[in-house]
C-alpha positions as CSV (number, residue, x, y, z in Angstrom):
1,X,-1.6,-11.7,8.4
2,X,-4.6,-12.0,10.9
3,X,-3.5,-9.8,13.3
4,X,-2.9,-7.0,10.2
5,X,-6.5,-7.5,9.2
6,X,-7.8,-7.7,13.0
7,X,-6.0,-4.2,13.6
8,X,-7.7,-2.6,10.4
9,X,-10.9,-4.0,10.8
10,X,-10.5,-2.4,14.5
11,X,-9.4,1.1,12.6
12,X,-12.4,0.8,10.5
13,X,-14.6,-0.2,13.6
14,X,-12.6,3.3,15.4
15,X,-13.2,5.8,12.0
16,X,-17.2,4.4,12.1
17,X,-17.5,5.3,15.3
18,X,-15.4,8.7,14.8
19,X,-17.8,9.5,12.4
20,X,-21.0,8.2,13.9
21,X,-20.0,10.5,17.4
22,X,-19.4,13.7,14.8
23,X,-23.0,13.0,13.2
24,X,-24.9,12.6,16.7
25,X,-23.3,16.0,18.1
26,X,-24.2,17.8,14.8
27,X,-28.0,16.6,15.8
28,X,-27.5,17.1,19.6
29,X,-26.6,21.4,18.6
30,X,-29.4,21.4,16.2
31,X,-31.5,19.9,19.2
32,X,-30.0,22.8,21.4
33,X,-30.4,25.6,19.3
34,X,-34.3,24.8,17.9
35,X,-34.6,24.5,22.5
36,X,-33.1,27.7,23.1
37,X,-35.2,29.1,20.3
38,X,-38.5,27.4,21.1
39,X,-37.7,28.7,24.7
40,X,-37.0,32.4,23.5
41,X,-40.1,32.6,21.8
42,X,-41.9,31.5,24.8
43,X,-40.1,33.6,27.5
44,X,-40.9,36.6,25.1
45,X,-44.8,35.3,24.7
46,X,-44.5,35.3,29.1
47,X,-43.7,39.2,28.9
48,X,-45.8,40.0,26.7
49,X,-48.6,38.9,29.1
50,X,-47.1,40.0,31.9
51,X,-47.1,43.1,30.5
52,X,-50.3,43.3,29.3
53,X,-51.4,42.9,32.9
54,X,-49.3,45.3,34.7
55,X,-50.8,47.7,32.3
56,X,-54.7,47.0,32.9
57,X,-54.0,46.6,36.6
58,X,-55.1,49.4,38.7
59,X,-52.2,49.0,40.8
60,X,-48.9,51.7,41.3
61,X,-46.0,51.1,39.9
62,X,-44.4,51.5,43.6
63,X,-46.8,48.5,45.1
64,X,-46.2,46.6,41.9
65,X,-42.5,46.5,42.6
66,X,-42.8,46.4,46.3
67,X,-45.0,43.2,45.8
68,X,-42.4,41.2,43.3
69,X,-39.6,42.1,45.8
70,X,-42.0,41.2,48.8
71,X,-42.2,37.6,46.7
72,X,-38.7,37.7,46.0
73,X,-37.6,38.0,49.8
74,X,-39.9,35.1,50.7
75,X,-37.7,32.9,49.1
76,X,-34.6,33.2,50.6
């Protein structure tokens, strides 16, 4: 009888931990979502400011673009 009540107490030990793994990813994609949301809103904050300048800048459109591919180029 000890090794019956060794393997279920090892089941129970195996459904805890079943259930403990399906709780932490339900917390890890809540995590992940409120990131990618928190991450939006600031990517959308950055263009709006980017924006903002490209409009008050006295600069073309043409040397605008020619500078951000100039950057671009620099990289690679």
């Amino acid at each position: 009888m000890a090794k019956m009540t060794g393997i279920q107490s090892l089941e129970q030990r195996i459904e805890k931990a079943k259930m403990d793994v399906v709780r932490t990813k339900l917390k890890y994609d809540e995590a992940v979502a409120k990131l990618g949301d928190l991450m939006d809103k600031r990517d959308g904050i950055r263009r709006d400011e980017l924006v903002k300048i490209i409009m008050k800048s006295t600069k073309s459109y043409d040397e605008i673009i020619r500078f951000l591919n100039d950057e671009n180029t620099d990289d690679e």
